[in-house]
Backbone as a chain_set.jsonl record, in Angstrom:
{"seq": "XXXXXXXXXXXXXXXXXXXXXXXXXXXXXXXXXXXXXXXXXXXXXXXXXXXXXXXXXXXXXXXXXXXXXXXXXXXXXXXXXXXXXXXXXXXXXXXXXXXXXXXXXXXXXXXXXXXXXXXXXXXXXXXXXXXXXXXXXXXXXXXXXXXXXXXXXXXXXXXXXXXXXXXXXXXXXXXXX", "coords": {"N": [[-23.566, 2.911, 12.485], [-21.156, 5.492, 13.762], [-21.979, 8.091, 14.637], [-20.897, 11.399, 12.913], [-19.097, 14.131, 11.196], [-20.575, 15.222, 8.058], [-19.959, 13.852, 4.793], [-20.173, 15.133, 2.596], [-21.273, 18.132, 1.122], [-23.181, 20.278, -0.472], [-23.409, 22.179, -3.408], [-23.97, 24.932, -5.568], [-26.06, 23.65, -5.966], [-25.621, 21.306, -6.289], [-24.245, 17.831, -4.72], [-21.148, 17.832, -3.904], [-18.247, 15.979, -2.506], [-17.054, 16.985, 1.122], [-14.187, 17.245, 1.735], [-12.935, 17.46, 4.446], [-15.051, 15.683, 6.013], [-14.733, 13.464, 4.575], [-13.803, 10.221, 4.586], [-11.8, 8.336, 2.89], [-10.708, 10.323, 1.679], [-8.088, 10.988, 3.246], [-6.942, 9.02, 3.914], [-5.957, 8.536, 1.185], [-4.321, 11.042, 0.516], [-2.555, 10.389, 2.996], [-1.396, 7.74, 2.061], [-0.616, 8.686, -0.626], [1.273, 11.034, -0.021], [2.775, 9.856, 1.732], [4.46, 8.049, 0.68], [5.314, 9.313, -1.811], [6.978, 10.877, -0.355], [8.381, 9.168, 0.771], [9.684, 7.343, -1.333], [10.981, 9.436, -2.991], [12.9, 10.075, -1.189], [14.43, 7.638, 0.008], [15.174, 6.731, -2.724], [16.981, 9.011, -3.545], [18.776, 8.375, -1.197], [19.254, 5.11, -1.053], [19.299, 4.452, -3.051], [16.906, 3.154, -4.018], [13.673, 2.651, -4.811], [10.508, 3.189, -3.809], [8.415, 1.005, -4.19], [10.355, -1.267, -4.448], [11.213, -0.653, -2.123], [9.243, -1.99, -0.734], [8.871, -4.436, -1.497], [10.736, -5.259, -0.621], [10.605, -5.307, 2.17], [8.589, -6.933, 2.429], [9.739, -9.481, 1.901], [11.524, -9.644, 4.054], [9.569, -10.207, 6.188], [8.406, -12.494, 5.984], [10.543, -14.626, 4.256], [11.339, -16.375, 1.844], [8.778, -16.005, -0.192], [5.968, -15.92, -2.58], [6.009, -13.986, -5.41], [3.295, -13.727, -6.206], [2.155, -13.924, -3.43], [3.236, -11.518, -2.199], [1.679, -9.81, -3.801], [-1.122, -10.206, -2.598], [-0.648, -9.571, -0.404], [0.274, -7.127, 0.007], [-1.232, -5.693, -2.002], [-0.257, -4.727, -4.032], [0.087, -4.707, -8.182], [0.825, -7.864, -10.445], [2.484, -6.825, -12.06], [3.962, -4.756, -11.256], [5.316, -5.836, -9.085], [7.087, -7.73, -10.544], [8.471, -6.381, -11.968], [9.861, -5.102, -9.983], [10.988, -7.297, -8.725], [12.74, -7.871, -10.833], [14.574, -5.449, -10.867], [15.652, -6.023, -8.112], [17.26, -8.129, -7.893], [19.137, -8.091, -9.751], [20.508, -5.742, -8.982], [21.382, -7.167, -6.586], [20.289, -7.808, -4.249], [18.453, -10.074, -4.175], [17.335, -13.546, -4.147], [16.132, -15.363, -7.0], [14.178, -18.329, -6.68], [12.94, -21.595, -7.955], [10.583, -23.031, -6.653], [10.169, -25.768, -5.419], [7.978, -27.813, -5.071], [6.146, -26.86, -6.757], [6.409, -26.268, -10.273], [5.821, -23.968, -11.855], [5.645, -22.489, -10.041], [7.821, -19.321, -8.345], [9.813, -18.52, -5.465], [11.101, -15.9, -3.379], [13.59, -14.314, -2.119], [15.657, -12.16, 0.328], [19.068, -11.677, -0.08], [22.107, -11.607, 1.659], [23.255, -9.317, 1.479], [20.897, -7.409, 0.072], [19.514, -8.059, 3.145], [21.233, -6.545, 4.167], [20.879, -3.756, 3.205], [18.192, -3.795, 3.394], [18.295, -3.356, 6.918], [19.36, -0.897, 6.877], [17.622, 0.881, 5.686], [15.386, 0.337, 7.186], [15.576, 1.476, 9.605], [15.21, 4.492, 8.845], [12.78, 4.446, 7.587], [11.464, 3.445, 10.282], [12.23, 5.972, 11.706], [10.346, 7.57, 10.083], [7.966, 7.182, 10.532], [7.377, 7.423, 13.869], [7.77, 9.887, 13.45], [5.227, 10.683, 12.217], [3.776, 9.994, 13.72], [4.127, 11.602, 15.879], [2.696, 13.353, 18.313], [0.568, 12.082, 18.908], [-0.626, 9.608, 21.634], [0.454, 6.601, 23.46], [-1.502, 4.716, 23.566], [-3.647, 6.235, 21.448], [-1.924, 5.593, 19.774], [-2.539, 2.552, 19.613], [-5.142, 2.682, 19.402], [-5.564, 3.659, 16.83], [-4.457, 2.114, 15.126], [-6.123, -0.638, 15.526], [-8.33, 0.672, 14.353], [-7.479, 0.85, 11.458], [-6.972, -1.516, 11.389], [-9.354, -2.98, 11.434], [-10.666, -1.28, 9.297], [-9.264, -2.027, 6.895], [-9.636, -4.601, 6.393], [-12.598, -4.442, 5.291], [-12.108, -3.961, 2.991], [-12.235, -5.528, 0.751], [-15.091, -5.787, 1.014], [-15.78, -3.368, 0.451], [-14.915, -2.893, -2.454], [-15.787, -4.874, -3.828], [-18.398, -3.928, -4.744], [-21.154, -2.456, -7.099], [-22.321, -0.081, -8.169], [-26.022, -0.086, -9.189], [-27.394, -0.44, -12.425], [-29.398, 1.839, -13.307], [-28.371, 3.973, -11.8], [-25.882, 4.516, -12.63], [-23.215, 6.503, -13.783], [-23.422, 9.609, -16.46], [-21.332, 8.359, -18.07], [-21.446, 6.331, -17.99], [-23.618, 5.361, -18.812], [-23.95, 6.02, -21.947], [-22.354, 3.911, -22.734], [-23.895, 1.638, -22.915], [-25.371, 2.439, -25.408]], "CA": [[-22.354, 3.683, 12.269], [-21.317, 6.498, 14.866], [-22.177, 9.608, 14.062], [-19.223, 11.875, 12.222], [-19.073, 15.198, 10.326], [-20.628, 14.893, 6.867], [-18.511, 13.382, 4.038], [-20.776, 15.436, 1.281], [-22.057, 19.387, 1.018], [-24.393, 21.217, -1.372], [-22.534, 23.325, -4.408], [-24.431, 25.701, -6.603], [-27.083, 23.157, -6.173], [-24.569, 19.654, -6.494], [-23.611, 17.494, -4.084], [-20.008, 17.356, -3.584], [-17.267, 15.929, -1.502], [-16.59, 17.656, 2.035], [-13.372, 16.742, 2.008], [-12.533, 17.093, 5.757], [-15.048, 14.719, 6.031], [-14.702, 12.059, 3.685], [-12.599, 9.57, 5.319], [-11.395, 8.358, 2.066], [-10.068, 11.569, 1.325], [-7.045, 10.929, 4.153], [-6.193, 7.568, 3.156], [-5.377, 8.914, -0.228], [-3.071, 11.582, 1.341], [-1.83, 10.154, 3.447], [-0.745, 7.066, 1.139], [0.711, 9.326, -1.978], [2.434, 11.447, 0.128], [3.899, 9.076, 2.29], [4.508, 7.4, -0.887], [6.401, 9.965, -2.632], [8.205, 11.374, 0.764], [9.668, 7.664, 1.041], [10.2, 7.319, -2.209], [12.436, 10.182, -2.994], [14.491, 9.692, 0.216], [15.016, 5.957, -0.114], [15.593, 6.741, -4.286], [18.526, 9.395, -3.125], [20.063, 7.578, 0.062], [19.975, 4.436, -0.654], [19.198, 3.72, -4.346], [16.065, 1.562, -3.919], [12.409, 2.938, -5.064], [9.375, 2.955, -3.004], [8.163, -0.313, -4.136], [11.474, -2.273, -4.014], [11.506, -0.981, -0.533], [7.67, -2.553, -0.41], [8.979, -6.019, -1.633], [12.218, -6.125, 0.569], [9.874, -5.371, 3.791], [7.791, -7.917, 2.636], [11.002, -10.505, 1.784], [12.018, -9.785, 5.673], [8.623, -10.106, 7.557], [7.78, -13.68, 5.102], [11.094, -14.943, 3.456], [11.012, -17.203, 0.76], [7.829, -15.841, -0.251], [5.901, -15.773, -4.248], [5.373, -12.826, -5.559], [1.751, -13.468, -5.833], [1.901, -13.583, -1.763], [3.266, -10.214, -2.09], [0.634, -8.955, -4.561], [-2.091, -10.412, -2.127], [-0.647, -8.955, 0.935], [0.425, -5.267, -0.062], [-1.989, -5.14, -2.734], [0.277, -4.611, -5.746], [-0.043, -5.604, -8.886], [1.61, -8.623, -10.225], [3.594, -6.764, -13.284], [4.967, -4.279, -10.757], [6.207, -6.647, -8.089], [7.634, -8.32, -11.312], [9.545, -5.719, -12.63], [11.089, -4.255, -8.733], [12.165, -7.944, -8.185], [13.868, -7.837, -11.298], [15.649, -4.745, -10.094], [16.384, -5.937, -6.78], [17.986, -9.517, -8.26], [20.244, -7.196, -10.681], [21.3, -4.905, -7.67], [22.017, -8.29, -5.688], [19.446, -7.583, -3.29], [17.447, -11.468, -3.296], [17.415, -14.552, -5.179], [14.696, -15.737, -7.285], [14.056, -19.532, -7.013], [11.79, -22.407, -8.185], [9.49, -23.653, -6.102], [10.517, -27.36, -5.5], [6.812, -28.262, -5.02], [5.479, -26.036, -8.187], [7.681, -25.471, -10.966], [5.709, -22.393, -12.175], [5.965, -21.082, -8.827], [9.15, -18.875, -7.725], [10.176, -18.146, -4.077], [12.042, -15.133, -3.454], [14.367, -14.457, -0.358], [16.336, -11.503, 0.416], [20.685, -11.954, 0.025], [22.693, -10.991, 2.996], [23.349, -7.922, 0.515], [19.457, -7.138, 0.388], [19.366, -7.722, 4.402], [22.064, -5.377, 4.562], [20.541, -2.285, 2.902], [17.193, -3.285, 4.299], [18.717, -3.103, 7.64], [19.287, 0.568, 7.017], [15.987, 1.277, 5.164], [13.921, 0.332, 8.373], [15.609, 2.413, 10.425], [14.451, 5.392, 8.049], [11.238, 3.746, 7.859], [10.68, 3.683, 11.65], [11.796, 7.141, 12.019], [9.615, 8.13, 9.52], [6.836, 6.424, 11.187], [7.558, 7.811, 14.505], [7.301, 11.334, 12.802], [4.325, 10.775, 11.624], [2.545, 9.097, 15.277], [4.541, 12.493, 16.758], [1.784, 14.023, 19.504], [-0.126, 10.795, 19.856], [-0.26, 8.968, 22.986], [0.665, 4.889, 23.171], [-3.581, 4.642, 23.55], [-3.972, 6.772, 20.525], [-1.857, 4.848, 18.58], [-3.151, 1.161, 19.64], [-6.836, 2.859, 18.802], [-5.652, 4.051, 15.487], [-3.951, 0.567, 14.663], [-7.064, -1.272, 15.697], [-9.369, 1.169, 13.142], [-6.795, 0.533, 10.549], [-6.874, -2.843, 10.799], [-10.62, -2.823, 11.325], [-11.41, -0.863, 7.906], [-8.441, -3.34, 5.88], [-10.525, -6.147, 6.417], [-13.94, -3.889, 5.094], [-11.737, -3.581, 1.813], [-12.93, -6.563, -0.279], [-16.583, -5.563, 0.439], [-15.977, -2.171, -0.691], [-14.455, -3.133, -3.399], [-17.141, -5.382, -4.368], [-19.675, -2.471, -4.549], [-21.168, -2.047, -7.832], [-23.56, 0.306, -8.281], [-27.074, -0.487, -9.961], [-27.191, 0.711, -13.829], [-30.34, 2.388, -13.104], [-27.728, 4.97, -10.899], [-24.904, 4.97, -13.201], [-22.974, 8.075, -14.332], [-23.903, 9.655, -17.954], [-20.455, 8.347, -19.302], [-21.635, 4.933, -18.474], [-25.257, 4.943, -19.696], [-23.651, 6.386, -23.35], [-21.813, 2.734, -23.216], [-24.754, 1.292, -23.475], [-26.096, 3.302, -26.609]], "C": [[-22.365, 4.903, 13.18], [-21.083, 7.59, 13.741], [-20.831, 10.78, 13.753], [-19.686, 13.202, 11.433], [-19.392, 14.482, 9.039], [-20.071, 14.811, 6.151], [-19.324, 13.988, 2.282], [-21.368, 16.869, 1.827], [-22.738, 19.883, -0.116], [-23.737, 22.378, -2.192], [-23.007, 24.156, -4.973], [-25.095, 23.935, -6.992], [-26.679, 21.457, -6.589], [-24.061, 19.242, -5.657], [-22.221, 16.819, -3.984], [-19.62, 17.09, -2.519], [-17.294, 16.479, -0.256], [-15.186, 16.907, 2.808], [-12.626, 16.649, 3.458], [-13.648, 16.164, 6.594], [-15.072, 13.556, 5.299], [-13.397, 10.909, 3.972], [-11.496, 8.93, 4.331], [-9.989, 8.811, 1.385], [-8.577, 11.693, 2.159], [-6.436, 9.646, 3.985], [-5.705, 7.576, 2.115], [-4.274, 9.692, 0.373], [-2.327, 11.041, 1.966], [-0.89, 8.52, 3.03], [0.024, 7.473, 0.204], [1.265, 10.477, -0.679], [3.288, 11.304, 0.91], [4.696, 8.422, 1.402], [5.9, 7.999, -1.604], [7.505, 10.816, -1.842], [9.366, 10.342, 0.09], [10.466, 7.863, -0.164], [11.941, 8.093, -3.114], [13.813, 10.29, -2.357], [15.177, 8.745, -0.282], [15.907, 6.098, -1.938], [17.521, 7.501, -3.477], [19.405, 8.863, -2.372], [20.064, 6.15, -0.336], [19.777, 3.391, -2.329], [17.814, 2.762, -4.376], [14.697, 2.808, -4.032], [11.373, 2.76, -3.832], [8.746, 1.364, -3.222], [9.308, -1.628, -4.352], [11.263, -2.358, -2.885], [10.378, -2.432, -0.486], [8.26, -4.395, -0.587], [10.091, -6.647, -0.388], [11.604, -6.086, 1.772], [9.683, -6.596, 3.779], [8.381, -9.567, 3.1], [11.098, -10.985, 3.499], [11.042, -10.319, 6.616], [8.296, -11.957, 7.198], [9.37, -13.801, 4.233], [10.571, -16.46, 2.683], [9.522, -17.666, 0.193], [7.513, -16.238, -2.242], [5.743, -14.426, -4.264], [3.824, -12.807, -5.477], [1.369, -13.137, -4.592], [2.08, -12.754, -1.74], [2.267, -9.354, -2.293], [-0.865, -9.008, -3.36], [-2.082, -9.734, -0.543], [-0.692, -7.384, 1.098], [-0.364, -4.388, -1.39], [-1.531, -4.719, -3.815], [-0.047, -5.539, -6.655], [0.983, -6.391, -9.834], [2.801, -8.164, -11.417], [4.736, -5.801, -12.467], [5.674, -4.726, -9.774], [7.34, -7.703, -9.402], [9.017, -7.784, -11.971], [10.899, -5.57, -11.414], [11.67, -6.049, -8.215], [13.02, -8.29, -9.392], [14.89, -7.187, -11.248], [16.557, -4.776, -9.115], [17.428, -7.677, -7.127], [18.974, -8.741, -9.215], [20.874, -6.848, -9.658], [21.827, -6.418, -6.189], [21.544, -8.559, -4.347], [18.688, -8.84, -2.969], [18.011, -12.222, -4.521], [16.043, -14.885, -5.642], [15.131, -16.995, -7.266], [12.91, -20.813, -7.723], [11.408, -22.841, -7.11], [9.973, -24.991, -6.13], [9.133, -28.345, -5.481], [5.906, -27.798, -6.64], [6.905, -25.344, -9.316], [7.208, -23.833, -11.707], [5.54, -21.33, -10.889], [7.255, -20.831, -8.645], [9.072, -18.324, -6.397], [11.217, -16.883, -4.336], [12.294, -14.521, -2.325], [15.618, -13.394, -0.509], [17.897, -12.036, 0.489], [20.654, -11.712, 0.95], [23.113, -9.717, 2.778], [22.249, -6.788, 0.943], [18.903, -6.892, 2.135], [19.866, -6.21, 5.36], [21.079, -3.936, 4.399], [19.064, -2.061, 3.505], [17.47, -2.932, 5.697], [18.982, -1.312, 7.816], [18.62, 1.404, 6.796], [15.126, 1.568, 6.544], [14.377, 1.281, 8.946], [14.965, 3.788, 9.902], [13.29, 5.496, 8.334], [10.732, 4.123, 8.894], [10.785, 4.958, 12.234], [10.869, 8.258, 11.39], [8.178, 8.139, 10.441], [6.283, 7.48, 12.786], [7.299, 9.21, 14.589], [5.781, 11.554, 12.948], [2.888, 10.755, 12.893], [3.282, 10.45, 16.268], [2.777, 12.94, 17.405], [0.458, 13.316, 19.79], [0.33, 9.462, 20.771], [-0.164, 7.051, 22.417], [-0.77, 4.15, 23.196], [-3.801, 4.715, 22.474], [-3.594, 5.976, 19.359], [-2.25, 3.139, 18.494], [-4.449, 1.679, 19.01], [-6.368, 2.941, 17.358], [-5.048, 2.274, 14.217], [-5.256, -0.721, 14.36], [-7.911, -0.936, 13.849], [-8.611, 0.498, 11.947], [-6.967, -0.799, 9.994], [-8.375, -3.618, 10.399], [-11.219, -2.33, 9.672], [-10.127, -1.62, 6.736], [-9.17, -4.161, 5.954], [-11.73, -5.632, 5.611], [-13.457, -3.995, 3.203], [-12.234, -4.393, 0.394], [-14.619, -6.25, -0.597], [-16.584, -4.326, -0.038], [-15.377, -1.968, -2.262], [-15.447, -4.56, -4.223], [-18.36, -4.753, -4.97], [-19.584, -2.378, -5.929], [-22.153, -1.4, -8.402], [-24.653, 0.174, -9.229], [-27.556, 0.473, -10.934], [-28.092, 1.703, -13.754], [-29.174, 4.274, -12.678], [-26.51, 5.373, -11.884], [-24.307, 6.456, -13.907], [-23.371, 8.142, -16.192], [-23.188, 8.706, -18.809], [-20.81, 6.691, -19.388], [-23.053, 4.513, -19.021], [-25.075, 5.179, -20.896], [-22.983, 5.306, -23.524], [-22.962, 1.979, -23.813], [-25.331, 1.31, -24.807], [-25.599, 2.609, -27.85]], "O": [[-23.462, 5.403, 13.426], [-20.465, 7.823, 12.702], [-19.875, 10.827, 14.527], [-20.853, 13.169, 11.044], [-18.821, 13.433, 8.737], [-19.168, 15.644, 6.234], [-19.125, 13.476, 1.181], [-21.93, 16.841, 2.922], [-22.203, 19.165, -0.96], [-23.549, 23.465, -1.645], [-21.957, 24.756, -5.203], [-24.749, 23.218, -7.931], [-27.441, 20.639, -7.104], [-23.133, 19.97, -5.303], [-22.057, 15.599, -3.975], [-20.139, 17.555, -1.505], [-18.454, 16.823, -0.479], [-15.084, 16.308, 3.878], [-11.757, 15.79, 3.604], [-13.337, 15.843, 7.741], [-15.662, 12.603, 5.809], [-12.255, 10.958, 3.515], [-10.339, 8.912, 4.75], [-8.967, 8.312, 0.915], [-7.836, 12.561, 1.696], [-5.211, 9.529, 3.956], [-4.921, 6.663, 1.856], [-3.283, 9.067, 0.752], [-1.162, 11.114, 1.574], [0.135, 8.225, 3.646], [1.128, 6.975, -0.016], [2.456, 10.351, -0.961], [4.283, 12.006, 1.089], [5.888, 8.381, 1.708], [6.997, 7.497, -1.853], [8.532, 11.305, -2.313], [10.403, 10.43, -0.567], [11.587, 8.373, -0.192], [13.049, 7.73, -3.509], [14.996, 10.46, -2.652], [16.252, 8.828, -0.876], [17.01, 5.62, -2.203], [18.57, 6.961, -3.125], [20.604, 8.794, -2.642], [21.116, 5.67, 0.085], [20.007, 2.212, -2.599], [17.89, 1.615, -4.817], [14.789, 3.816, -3.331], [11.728, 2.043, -2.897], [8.682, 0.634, -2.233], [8.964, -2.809, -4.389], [11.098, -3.424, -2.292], [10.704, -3.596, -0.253], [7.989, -5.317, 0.182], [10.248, -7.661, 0.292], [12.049, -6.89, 2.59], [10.173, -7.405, 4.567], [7.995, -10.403, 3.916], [10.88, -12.07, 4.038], [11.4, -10.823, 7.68], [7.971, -12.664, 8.152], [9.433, -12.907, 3.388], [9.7, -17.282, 2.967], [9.059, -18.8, 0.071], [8.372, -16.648, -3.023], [5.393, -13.758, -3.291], [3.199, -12.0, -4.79], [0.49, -12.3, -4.385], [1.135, -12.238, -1.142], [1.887, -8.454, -1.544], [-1.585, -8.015, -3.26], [-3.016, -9.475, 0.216], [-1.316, -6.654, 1.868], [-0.287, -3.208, -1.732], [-2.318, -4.299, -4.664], [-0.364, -6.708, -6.438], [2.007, -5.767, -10.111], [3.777, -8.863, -11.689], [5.943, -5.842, -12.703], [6.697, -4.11, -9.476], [8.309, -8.321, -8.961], [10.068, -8.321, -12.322], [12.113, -5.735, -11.539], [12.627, -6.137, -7.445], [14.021, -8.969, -9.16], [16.003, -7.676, -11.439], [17.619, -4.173, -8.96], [18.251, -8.07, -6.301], [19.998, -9.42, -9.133], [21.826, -7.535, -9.289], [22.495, -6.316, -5.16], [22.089, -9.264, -3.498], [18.239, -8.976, -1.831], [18.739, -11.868, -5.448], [15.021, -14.765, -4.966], [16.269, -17.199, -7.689], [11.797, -20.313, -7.877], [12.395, -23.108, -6.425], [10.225, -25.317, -7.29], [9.218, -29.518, -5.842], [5.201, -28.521, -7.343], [7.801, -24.505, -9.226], [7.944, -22.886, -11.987], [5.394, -20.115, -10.754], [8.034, -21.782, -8.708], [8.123, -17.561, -6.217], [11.999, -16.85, -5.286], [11.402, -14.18, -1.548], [16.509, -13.643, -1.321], [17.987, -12.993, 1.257], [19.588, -11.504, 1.53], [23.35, -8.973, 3.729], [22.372, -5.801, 1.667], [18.17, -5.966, 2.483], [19.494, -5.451, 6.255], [20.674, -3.244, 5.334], [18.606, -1.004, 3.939], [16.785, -1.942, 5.953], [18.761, -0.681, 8.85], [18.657, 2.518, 7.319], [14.471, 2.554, 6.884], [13.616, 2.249, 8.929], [14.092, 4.225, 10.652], [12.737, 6.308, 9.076], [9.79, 4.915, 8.917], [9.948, 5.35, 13.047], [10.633, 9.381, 11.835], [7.572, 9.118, 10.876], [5.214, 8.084, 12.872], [6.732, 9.735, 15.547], [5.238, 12.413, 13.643], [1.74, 11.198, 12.95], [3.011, 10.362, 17.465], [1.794, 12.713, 16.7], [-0.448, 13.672, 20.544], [1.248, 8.651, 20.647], [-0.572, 6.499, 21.396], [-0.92, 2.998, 22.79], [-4.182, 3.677, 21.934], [-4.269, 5.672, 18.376], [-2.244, 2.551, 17.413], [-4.843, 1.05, 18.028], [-6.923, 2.12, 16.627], [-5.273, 1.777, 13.113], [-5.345, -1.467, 13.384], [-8.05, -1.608, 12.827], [-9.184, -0.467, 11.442], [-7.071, -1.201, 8.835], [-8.588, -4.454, 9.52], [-12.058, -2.967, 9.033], [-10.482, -1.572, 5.558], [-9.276, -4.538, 4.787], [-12.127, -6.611, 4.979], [-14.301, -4.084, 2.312], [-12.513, -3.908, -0.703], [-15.258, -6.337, -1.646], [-17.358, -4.073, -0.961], [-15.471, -0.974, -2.982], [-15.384, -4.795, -5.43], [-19.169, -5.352, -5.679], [-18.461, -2.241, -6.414], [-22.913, -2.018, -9.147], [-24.227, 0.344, -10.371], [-27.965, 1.619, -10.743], [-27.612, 2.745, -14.203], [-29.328, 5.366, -13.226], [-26.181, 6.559, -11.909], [-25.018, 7.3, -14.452], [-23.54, 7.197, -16.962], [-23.667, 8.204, -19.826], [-20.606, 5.948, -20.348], [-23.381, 3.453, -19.553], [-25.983, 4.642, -21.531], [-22.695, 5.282, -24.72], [-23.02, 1.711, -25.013], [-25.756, 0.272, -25.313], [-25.951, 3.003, -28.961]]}, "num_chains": 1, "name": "protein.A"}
């Protein structure tokens, strides 16, 4: 691993956090408060939530997708992709269908309604985006794309990680008891 500013300092004798390095620590930020930027915008202009948007992207890039494909691609889970495509099939935004191969599977495919308003979403979207990649170079942002896509893939094994009871915190050695 290349060498990096430490992601931990020394407290009144406790090792915490150092949150400018903990890489972690910026992936959280910069997820909730891209999160709740979008959100609010997209809620006021154009009526549609942060995770509606998330499904209608998904609708556009993959139509006549399941929701489970959703859940597995953007990482939601399957009660809240459940609920925002019941919102977006009310608002007239997609269709839900059966599956002609699986009857407990459903496909779901943006209207020409749904195209519509995503159509005006992205643009948002990409100037958000654009904002955000302001005073890095077309280099900077292929490198940063790469890492990105580089530590998404790492996500299953860190999420595998379970540390050995021996190490566990107090509140979980008092389960035990």
């Amino acid at each position: 691993m290349a060498t990096r500013r430490g992601n931990t300092v020394v407290r009144q004798g406790r090792k915490v956090l150092n949150l400018t390095g903990y890489v972690t620590f910026y992936f959280t930020v910069l997820a909730n408060k891209l999160s709740s930027g979008a959100s609010r915008l997209y809620l006021k202009r154009y009526d549609i939530g942060i995770i509606e948007w998330r499904v209608m992207a998904m609708l556009a890039v993959e139509p006549r997708i399941s929701p489970v494909r959703i859940c597995q691609i953007i990482g939601l889970d399957k009660g809240a992709v459940s609920r925002e495509m019941r919102k977006l099939e009310a608002k007239g935004y997609l269709t839900v269908e059966e599956d002609p191969e699986s009857t407990r599977r459903r496909t779901l495919e943006l209207t020409p309604l749904g195209y519509q308003i995503h159509d005006e979403i992205i643009r948002t979207a990409l100037e958000r985006e654009r904002r955000l990649l302001r005073g890095l170079s077309a280099e900077e942002v292929d490198t940063l794309l790469g890492l990105l896509v580089r530590t998404t893939a790492n996500i299953p094994f860190v999420n595998e990680y379970d540390p050995p009871t021996d190490s566990a915190a107090p509140s979980a050695r008092r389960k035990k008891a």
